[in-house]
C-alpha positions in Angstrom: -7.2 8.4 -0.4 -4.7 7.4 2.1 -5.2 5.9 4.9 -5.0 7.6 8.4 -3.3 6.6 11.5 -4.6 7.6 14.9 -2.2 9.5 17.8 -2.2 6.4 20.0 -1.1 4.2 17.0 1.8 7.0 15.8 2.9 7.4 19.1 3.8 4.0 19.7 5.4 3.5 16.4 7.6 6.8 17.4 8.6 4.6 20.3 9.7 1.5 18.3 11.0 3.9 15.9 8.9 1.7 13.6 8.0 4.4 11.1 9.4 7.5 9.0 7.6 10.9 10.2 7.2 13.6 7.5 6.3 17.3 8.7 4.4 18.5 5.4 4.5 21.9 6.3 7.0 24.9 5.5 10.8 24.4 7.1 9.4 28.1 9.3 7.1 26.1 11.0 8.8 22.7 11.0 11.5 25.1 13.3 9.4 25.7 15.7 7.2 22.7 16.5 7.4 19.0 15.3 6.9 15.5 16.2 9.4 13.7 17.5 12.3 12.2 14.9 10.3 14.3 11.9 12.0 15.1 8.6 10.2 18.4 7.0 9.3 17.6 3.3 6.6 19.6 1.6 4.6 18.9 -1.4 6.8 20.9 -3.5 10.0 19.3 -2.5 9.1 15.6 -2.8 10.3 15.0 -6.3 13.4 16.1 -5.8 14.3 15.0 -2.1 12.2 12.1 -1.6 14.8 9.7 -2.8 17.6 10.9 -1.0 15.3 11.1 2.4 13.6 7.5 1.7 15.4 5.7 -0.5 13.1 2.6 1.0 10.0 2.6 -0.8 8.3 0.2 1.2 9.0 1.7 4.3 6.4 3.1 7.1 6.0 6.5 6.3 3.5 9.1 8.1 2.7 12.7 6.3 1.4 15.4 8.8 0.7 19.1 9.0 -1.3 21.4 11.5 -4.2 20.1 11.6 -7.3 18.2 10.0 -7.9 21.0 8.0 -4.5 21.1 6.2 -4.1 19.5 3.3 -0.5 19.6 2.9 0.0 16.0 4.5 -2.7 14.7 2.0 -0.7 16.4 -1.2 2.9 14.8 0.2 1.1 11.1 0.7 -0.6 11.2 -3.0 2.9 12.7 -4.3 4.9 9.9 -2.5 2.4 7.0 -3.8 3.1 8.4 -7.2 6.5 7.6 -7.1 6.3 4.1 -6.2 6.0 4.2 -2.2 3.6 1.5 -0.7 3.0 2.2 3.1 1.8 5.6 3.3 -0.5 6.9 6.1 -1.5 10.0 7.4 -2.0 11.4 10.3 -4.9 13.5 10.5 -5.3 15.5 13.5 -1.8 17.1 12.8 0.7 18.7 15.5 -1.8 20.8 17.2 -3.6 17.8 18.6 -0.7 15.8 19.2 0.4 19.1 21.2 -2.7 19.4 23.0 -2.5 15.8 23.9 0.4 16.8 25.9 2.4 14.7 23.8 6.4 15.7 23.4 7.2 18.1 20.0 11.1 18.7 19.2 11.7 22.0 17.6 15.1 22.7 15.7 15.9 26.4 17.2 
């Protein structure tokens, strides 16, 4: 299982730019709400753009999706640890707390 990271503790890494950010859900969604500096990669993509996207398999990475529910961050963290990455962690509230938090979301429209 991989580990989780709280919002406090994601938010300051965002701020030190400290850690990779991966919206795990569809590029629809990932349009119209995500967290700060996100790159979208879902479970079906990560074997062929993981490489290009992190070529540094030791770096902080973070998976999220909607919410705890979702299990699409969960599928991109195992996929990622499959190929070799070591800091995975996942955030498991998703973009709907981090929204409700009052917290600031980009969008790419």
């Amino acid at each position: 299982m991989t580990a989780l990271i709280t919002r406090d503790e994601l938010a300051a890494e965002i701020a030190a730019n400290s850690v990779i950010v991966l919206d795990a859900l569809g590029p629809e969604y990932y349009a119209k709400a995500h967290l700060p500096g996100a790159l979208n990669l879902t479970g079906d993509e990560v074997a062929d753009r993981a490489a290009d996207l992190l070529p540094d398999r030791d770096a902080a990475i973070v998976t999220y999706c909607s919410n705890a529910a979702c299990g699409n961050s969960e599928a991109v963290a195992m996929k990622l640890e499959a190929l070799g990455y070591t800091n995975i962690r996942k955030y498991r509230e998703g973009i709907q707390d981090w929204s409700d938090a009052g917290l600031t979301i980009e969008t790419s429209a």
